[in-house]
Each structure stands twice: as C-alpha cells, then as structure tokens.
Biotite code that builds the C-alpha atoms (Angstrom):
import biotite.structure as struc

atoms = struc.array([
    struc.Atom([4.560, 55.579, 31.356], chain_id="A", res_id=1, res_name="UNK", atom_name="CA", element="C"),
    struc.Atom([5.073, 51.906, 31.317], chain_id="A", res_id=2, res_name="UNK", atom_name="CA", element="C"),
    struc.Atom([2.840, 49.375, 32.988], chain_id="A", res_id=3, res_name="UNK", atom_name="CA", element="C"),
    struc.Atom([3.779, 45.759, 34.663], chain_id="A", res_id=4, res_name="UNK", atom_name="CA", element="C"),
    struc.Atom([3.023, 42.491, 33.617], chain_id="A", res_id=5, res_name="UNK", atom_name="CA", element="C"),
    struc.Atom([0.147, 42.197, 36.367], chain_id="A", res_id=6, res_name="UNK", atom_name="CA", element="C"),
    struc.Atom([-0.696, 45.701, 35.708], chain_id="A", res_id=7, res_name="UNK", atom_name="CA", element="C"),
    struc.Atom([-1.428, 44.541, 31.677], chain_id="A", res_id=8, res_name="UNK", atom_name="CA", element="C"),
    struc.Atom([-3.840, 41.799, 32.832], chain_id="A", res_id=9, res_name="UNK", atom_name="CA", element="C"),
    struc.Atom([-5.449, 43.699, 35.348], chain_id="A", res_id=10, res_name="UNK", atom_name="CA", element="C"),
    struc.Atom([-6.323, 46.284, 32.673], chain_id="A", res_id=11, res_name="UNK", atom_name="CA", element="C"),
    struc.Atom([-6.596, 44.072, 29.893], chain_id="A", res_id=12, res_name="UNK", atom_name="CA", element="C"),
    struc.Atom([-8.350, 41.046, 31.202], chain_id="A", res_id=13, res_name="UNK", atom_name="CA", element="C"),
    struc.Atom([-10.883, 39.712, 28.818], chain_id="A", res_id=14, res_name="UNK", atom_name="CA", element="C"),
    struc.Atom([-8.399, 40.869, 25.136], chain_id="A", res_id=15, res_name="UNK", atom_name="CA", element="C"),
    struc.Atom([-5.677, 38.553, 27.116], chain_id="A", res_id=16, res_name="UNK", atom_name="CA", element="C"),
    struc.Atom([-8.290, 36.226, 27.994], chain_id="A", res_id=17, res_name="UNK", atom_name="CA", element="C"),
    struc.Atom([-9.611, 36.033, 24.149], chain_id="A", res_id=18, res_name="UNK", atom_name="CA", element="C"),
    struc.Atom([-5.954, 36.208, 22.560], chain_id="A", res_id=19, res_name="UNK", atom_name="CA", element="C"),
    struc.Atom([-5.346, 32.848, 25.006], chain_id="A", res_id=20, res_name="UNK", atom_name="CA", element="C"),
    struc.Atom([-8.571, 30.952, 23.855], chain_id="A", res_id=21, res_name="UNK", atom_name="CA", element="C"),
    struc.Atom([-7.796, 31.799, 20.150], chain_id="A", res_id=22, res_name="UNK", atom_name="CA", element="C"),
    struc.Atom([-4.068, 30.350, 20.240], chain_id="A", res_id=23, res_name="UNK", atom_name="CA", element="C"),
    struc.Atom([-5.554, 27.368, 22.418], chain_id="A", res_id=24, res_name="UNK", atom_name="CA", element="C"),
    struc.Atom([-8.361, 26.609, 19.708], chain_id="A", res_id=25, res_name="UNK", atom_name="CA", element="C"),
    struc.Atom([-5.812, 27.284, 17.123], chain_id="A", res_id=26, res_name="UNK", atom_name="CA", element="C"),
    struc.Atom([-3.491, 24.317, 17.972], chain_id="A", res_id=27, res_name="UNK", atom_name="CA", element="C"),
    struc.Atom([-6.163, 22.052, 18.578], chain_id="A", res_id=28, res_name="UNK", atom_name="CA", element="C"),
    struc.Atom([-7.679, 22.727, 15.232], chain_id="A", res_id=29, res_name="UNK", atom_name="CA", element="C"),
    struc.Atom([-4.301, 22.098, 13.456], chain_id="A", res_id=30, res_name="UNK", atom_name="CA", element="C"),
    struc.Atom([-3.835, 18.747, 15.410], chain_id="A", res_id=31, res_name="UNK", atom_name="CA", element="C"),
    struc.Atom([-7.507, 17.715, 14.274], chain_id="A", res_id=32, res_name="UNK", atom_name="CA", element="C"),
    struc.Atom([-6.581, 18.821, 10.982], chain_id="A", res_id=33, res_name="UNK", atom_name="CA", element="C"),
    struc.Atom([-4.362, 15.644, 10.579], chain_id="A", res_id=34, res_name="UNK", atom_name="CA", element="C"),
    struc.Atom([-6.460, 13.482, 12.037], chain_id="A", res_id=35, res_name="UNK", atom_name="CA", element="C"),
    struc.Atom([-6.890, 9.676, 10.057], chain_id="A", res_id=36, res_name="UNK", atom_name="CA", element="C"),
    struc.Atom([-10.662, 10.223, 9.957], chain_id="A", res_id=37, res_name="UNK", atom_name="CA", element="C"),
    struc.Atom([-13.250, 10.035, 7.997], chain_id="A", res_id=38, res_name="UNK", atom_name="CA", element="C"),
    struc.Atom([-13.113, 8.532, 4.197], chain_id="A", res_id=39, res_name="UNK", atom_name="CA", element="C"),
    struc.Atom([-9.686, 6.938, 3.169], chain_id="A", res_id=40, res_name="UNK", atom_name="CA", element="C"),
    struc.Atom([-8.057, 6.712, -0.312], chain_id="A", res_id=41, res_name="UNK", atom_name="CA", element="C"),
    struc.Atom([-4.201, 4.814, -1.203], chain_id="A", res_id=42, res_name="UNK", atom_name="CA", element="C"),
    struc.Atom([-2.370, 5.350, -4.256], chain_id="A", res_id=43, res_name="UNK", atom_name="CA", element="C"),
    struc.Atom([0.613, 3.355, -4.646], chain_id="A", res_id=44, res_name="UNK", atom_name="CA", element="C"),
    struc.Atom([3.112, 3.246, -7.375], chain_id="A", res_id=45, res_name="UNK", atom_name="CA", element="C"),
    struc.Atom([6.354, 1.503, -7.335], chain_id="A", res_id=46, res_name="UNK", atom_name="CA", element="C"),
    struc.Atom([8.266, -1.108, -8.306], chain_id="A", res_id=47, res_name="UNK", atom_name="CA", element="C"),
    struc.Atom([10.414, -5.032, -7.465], chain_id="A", res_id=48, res_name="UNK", atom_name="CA", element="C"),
    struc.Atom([10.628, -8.152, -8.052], chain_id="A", res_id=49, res_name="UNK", atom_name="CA", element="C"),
    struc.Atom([7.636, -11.063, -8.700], chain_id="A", res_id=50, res_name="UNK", atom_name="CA", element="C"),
    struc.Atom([8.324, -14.791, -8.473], chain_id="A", res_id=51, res_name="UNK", atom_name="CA", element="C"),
    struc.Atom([6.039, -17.694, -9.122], chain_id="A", res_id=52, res_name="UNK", atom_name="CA", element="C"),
    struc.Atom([7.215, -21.045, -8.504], chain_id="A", res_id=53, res_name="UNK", atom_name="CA", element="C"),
    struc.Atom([5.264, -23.817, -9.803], chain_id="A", res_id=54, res_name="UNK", atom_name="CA", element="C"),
    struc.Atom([4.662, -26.201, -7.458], chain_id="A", res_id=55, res_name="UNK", atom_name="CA", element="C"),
    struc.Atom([3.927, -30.268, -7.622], chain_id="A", res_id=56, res_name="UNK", atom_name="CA", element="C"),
    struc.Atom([6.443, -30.360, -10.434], chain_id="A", res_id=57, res_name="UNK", atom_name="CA", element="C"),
    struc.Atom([9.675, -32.002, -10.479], chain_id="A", res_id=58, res_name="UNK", atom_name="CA", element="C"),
    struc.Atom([12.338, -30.451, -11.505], chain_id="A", res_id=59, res_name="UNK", atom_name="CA", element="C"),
    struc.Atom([11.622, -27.058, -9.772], chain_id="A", res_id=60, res_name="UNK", atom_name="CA", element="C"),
    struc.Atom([9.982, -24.312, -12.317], chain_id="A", res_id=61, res_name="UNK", atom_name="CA", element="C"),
    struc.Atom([10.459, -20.811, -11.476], chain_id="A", res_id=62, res_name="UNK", atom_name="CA", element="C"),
    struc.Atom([8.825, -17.730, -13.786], chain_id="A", res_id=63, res_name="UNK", atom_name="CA", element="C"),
    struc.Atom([10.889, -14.234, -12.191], chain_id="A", res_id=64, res_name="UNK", atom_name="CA", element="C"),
    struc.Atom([11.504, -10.797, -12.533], chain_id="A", res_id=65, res_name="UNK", atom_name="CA", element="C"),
    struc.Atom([11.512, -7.222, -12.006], chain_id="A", res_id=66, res_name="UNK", atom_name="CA", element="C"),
    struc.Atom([8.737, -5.162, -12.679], chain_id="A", res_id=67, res_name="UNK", atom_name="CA", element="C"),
    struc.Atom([6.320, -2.608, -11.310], chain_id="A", res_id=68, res_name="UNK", atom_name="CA", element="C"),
    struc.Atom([3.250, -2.277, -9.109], chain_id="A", res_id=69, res_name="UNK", atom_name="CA", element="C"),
    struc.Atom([0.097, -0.256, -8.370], chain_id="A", res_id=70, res_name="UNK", atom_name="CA", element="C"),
    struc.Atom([-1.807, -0.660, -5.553], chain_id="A", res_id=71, res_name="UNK", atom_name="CA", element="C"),
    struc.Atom([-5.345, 1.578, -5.105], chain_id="A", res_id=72, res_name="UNK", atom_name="CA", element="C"),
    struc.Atom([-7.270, 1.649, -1.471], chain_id="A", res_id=73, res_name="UNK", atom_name="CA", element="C"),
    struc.Atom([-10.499, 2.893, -0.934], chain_id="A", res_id=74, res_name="UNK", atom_name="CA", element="C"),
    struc.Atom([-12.347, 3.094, 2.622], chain_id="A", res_id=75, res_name="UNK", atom_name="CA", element="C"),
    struc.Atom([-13.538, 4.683, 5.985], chain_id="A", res_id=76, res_name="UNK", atom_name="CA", element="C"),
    struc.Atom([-11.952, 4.607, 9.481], chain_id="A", res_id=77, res_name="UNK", atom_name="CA", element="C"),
    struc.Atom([-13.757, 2.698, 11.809], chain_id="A", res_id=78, res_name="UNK", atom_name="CA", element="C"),
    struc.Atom([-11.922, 5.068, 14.788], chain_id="A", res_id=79, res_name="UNK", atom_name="CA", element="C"),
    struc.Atom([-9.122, 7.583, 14.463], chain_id="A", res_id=80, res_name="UNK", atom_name="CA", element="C"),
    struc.Atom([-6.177, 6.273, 12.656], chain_id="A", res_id=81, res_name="UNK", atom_name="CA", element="C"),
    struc.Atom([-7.465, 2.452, 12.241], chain_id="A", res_id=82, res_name="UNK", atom_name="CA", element="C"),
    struc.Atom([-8.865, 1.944, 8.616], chain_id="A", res_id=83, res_name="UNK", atom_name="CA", element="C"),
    struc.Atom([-11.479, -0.467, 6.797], chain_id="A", res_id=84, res_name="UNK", atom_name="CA", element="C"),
    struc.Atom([-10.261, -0.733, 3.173], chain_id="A", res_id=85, res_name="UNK", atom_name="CA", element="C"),
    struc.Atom([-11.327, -2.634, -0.687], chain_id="A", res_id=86, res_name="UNK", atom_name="CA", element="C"),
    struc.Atom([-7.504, -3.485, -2.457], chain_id="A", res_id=87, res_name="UNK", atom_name="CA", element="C"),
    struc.Atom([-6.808, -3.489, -5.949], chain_id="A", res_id=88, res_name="UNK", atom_name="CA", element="C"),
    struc.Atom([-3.843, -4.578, -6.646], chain_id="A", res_id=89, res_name="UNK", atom_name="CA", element="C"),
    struc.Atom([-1.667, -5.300, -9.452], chain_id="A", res_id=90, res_name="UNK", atom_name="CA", element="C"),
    struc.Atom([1.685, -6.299, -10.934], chain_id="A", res_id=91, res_name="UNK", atom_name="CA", element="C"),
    struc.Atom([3.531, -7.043, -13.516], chain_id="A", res_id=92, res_name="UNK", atom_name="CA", element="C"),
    struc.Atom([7.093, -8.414, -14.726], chain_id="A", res_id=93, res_name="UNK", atom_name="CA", element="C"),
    struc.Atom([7.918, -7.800, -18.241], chain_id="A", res_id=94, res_name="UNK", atom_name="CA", element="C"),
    struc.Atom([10.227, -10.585, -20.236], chain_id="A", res_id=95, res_name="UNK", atom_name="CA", element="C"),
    struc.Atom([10.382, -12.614, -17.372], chain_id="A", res_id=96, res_name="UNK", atom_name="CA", element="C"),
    struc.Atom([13.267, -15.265, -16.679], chain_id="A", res_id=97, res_name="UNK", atom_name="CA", element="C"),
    struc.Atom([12.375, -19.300, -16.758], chain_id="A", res_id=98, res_name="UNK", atom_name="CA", element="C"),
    struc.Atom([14.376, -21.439, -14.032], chain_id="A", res_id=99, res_name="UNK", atom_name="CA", element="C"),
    struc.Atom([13.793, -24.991, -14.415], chain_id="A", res_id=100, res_name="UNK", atom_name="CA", element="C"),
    struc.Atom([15.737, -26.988, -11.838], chain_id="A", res_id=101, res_name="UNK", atom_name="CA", element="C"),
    struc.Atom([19.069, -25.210, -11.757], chain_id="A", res_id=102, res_name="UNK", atom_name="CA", element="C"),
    struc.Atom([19.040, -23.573, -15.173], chain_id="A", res_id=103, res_name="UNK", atom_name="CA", element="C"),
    struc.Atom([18.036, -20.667, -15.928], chain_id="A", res_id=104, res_name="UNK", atom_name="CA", element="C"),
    struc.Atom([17.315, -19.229, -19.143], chain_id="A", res_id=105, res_name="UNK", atom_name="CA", element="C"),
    struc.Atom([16.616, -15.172, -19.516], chain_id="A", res_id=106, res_name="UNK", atom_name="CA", element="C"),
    struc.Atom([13.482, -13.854, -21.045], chain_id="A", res_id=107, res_name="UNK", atom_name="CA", element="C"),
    struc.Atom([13.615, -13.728, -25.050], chain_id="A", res_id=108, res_name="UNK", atom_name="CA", element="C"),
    struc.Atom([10.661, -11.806, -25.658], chain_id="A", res_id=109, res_name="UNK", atom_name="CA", element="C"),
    struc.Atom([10.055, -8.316, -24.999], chain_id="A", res_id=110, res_name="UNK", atom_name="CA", element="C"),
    struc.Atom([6.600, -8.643, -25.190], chain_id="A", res_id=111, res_name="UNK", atom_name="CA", element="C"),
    struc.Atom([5.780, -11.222, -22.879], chain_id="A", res_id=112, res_name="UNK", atom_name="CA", element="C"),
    struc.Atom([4.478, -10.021, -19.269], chain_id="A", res_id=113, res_name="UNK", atom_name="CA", element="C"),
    struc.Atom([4.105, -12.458, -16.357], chain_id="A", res_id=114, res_name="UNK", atom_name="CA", element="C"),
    struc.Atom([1.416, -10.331, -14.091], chain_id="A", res_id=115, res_name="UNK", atom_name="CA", element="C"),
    struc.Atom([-0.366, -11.300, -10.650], chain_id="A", res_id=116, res_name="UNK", atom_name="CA", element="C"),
    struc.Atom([-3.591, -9.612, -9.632], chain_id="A", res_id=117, res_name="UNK", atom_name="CA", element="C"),
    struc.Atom([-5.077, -9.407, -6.204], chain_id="A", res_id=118, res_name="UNK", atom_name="CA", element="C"),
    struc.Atom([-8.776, -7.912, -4.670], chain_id="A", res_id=119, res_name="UNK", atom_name="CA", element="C"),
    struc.Atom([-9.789, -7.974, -1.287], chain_id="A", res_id=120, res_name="UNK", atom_name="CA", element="C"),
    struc.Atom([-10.280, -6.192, 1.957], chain_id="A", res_id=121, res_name="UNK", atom_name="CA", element="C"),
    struc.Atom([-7.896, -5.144, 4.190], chain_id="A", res_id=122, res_name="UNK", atom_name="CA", element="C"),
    struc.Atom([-6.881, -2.581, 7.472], chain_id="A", res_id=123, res_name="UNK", atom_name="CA", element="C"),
    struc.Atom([-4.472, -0.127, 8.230], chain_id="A", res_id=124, res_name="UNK", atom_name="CA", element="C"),
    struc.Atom([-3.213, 1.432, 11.619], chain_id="A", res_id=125, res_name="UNK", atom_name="CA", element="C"),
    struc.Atom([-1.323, 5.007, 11.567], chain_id="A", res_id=126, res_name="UNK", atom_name="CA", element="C"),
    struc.Atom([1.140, 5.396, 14.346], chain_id="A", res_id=127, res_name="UNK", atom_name="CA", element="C"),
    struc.Atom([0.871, 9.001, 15.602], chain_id="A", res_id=128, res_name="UNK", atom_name="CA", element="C"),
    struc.Atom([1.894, 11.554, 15.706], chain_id="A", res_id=129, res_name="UNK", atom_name="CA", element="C"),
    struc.Atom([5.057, 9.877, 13.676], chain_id="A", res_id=130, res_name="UNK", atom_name="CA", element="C"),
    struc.Atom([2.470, 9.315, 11.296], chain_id="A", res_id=131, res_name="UNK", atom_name="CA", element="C"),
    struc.Atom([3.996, 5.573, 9.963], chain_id="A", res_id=132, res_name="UNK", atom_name="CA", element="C"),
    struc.Atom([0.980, 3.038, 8.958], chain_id="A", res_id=133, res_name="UNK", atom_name="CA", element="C"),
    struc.Atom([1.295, -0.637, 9.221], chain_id="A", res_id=134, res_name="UNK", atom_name="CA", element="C"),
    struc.Atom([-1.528, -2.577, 6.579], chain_id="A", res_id=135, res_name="UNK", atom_name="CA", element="C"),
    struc.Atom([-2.517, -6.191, 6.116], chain_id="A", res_id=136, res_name="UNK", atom_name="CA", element="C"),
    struc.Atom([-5.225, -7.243, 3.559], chain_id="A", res_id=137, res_name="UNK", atom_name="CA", element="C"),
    struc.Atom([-6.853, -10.503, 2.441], chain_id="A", res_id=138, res_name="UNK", atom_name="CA", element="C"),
    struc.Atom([-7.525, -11.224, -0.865], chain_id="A", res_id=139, res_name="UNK", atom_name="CA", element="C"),
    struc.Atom([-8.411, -13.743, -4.176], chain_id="A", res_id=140, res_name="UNK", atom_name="CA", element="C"),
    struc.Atom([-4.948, -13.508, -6.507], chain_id="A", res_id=141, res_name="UNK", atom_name="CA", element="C"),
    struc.Atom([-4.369, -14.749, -10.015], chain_id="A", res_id=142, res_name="UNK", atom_name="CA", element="C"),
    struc.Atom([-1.669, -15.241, -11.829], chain_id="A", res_id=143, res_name="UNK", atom_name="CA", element="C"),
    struc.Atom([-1.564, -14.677, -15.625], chain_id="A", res_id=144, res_name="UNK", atom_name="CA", element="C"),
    struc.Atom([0.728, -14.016, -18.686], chain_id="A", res_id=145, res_name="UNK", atom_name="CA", element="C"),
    struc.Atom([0.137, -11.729, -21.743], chain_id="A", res_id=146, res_name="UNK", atom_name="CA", element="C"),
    struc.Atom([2.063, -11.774, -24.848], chain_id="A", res_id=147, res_name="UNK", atom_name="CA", element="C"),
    struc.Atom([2.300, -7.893, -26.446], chain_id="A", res_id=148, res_name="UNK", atom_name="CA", element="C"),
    struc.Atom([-1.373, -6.956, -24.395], chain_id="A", res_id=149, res_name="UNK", atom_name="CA", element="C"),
    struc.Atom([-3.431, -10.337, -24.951], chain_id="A", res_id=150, res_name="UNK", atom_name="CA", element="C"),
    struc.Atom([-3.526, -12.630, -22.332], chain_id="A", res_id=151, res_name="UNK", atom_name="CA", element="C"),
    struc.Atom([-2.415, -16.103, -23.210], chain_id="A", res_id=152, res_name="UNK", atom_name="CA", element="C"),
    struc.Atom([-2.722, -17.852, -19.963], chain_id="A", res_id=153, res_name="UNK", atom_name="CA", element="C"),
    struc.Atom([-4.459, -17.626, -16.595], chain_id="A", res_id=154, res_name="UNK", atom_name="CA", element="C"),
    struc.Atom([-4.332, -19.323, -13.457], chain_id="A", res_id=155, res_name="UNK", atom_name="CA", element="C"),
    struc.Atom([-7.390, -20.111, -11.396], chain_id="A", res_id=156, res_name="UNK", atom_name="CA", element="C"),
    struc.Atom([-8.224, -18.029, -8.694], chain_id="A", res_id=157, res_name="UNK", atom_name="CA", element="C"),
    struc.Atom([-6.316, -18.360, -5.193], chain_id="A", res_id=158, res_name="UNK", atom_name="CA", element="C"),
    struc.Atom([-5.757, -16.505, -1.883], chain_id="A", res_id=159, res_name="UNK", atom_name="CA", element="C"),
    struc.Atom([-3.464, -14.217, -1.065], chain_id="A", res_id=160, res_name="UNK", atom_name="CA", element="C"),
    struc.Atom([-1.919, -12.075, 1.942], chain_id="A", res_id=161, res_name="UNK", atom_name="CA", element="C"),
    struc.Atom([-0.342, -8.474, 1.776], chain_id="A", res_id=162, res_name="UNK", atom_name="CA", element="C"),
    struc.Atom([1.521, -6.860, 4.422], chain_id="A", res_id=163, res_name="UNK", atom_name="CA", element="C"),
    struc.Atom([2.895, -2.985, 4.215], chain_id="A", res_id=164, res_name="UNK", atom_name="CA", element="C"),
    struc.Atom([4.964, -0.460, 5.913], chain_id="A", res_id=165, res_name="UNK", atom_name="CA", element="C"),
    struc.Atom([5.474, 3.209, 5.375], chain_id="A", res_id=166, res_name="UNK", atom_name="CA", element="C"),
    struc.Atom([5.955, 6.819, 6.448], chain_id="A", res_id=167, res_name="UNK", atom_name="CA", element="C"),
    struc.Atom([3.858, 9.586, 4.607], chain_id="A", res_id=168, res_name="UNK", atom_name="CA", element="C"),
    struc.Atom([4.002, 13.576, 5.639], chain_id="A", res_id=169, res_name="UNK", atom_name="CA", element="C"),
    struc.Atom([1.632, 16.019, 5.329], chain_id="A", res_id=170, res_name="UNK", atom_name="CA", element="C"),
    struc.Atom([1.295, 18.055, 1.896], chain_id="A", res_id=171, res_name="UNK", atom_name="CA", element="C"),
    struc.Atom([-2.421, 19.481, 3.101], chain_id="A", res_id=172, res_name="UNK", atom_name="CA", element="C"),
    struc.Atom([-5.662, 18.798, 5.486], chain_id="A", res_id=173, res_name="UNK", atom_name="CA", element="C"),
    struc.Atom([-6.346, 15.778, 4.309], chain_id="A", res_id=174, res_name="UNK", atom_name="CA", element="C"),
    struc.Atom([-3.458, 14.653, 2.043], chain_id="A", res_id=175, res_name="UNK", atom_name="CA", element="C"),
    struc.Atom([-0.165, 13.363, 2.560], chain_id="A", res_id=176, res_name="UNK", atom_name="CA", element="C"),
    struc.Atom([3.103, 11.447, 0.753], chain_id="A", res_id=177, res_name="UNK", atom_name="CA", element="C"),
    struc.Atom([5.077, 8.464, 1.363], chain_id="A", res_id=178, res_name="UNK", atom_name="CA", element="C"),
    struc.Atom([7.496, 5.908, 0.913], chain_id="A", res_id=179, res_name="UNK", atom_name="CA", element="C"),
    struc.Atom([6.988, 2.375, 1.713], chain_id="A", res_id=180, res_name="UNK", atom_name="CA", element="C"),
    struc.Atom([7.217, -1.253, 1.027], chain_id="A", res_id=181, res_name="UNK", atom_name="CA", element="C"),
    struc.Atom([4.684, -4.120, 0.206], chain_id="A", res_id=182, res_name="UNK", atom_name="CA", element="C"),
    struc.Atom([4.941, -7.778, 0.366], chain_id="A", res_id=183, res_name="UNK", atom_name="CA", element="C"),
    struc.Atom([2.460, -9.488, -1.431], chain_id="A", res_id=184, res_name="UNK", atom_name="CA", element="C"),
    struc.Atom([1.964, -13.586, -1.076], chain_id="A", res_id=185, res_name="UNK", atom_name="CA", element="C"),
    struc.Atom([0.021, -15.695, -3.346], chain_id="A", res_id=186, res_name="UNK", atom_name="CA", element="C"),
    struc.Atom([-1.257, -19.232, -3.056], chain_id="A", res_id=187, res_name="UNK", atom_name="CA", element="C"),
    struc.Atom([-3.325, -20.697, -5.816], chain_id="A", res_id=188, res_name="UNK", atom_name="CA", element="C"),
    struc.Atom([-4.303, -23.719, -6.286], chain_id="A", res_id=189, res_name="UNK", atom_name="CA", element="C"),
    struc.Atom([-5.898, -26.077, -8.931], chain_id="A", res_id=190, res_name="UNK", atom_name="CA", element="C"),
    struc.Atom([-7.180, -29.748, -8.018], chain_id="A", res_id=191, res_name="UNK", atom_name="CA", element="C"),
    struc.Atom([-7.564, -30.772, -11.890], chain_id="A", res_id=192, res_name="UNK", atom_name="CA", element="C"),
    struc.Atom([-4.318, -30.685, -12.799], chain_id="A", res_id=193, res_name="UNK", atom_name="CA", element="C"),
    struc.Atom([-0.086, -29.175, -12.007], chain_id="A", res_id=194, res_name="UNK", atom_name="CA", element="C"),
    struc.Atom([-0.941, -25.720, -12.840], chain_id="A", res_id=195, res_name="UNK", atom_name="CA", element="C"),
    struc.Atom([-0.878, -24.611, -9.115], chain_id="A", res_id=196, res_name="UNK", atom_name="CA", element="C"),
    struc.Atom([1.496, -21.666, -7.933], chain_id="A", res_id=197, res_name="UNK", atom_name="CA", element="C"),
    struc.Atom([2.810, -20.014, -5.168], chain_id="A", res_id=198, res_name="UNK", atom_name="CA", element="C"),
    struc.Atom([3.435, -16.460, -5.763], chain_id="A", res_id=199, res_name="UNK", atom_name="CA", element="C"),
    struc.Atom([5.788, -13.968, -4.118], chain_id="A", res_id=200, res_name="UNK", atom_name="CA", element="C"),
    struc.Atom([6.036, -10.457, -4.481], chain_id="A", res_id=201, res_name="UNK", atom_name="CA", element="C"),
    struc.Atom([8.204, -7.376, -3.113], chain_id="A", res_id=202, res_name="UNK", atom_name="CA", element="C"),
    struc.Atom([8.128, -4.155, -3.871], chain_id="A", res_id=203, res_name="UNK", atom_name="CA", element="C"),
    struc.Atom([9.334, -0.461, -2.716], chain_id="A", res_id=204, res_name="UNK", atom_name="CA", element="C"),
    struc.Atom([6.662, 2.179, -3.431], chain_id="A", res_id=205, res_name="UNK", atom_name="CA", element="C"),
    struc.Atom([5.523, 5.619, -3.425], chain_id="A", res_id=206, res_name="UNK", atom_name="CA", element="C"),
    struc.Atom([1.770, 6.786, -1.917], chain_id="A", res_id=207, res_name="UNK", atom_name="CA", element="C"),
    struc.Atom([-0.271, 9.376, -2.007], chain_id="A", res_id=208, res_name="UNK", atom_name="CA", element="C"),
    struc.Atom([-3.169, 9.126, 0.418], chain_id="A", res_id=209, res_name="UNK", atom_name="CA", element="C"),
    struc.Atom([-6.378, 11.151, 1.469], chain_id="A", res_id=210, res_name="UNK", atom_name="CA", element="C"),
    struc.Atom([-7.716, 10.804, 4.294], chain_id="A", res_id=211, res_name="UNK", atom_name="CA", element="C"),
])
C-alpha cells in the first residue's frame, strides 16, 4: 500500500527534516569551499615581449625582444576576494635587438640577456562567482643585462606599475588555474648621467594560485 506525498511527511517528519538540513549545509559548505580567504599564493609563468627605450638620448635607442616571465605572490585577504600581496617579479629577453634611430640591428649573441626585475606590494580583487581577478602592484624595477649568466650592466633602481587580468577555475579547496595577461611599466631614472630608461613589458601567462 502506497502512501501520499503529505502522508510521507506526516510520517516521516524529522528524517525529511534532517535529509533537508544536510543538502542545505551541503551547498553552503561547497560555496565556502571556494571562498578567496585566508592566506594567498600566485605562480605565474609565461611569456612576451620587453622593451626599454633609453631616454634623454638623441637619436632614439631601443633594447627589445621576446622572452619569458615569472611572477610569484604571496599574501592574506584583507575581506573575501580582495587581497594584500609582496611581488616578485621577473623577466627576461634573450639576444635582444638594438634600434638606434630607425635602424635596427638583430641580436648577435646568444648569450646576451636584457632582464628587468621588479618587488613591491600590490592587491587583487576576484570577481565572483565568475571567478576573474583584476591586480595592480607598486614596485622598485631595475633593468640589467647579463652576458652567458654574469651580469655586465645594471641600471639604478626605479619605480614601476603592474596591472593584470585573468580567469582561473577550480582544481581543489583551495587551488585553482588560469590564464591571464600582465603589463608591467618601468620608469627609472638616474640624475648623474643618460643611463635612464623607461621600460615596457607584456606578457600572456599561466597561474596557479592557493588561496
């Protein structure tokens, strides 16, 4: 003999009751489970293109090229989804091309590596539940060149802005993977003398962040 919905919950009350709470409790966990809380770690590989352009010198001098990036993050949200961060962040364009004026000449040496550094502090807001972040950090930048691992020349130290973009999904709890872009801006400057720069750099990368 069958029994009715109403018939069920009449004679059922507090198992329906319980099996309602549990599937309630259950989806609010999972959303809490991707919450941006709590400590905060960015690991960014990728790569694009770096340009340094020289400035206070006549004709125009230009050091440029492709290369690749790493970027590291380490912090705490303040609130849900809005970050505090440290950046470390680094690239590097190997045999890079010379443009003085309107020639250019391409890089003849394998070895060489034009490279720009950066360190700072930065934020980071994740749009939910899409789960996209927008970032912007502060930082001191430098701009150097190393010839097969040794460094042969360094600028002085300047400041610098980076703004990002990206979409990551969930892998676990607390980790998930992305795409994104960076653009990193450098302005160094030295009173003493021309070697003052202004420093550009764009890049696509990959993430992996816990959080």
């Amino acid at each position: 003999m069958g029994f009715s919905e109403g018939a069920v919950f009449m004679r059922y009350p507090s198992i329906i009751a319980a099996l309602l709470f549990t599937a309630t409790t259950a989806s609010a966990q999972e959303y809490d489970e991707h919450a941006h809380d709590g400590f905060y770690l960015r690991l960014q590989v990728g790569g694009g293109y770096l340009r340094a352009k020289a400035t206070d010198v006549s004709p125009d001098l230009v050091v440029k090229g492709g290369g690749a990036n790493i970027n590291a993050e380490l912090g705490f949200a303040l609130v849900n989804n809005f970050i505090l961060y440290a950046k470390f962040y680094g690239a590097s364009a190997p045999n890079p091309s010379l443009q003085v004026g309107d020639l250019t000449v391409e890089g003849q040496n394998e070895n060489l590596s034009e490279n720009f550094g950066a360190v700072g502090l930065g934020v980071t807001y994740y749009i939910m539940p899409a789960n996209v972040y927008l970032s912007g950090a502060l930082t001191y930048t430098q701009l150097s060149v190393t010839d097969d691992g040794e460094k042969v020349a360094e600028s002085d130290i300047g400041g610098g802005l980076h703004l990002g973009v990206g979409k990551e999904w969930w892998v676990s709890k607390n980790w998930g993977l992305g795409i994104g872009a960076e653009l990193a801006l450098g302005r160094i400057r030295n009173e003493s003398n021309s070697d003052s720069w202004n420093v550009t750099n764009v890049s696509l990368v990959f993430s992996a962040t816990y959080n």
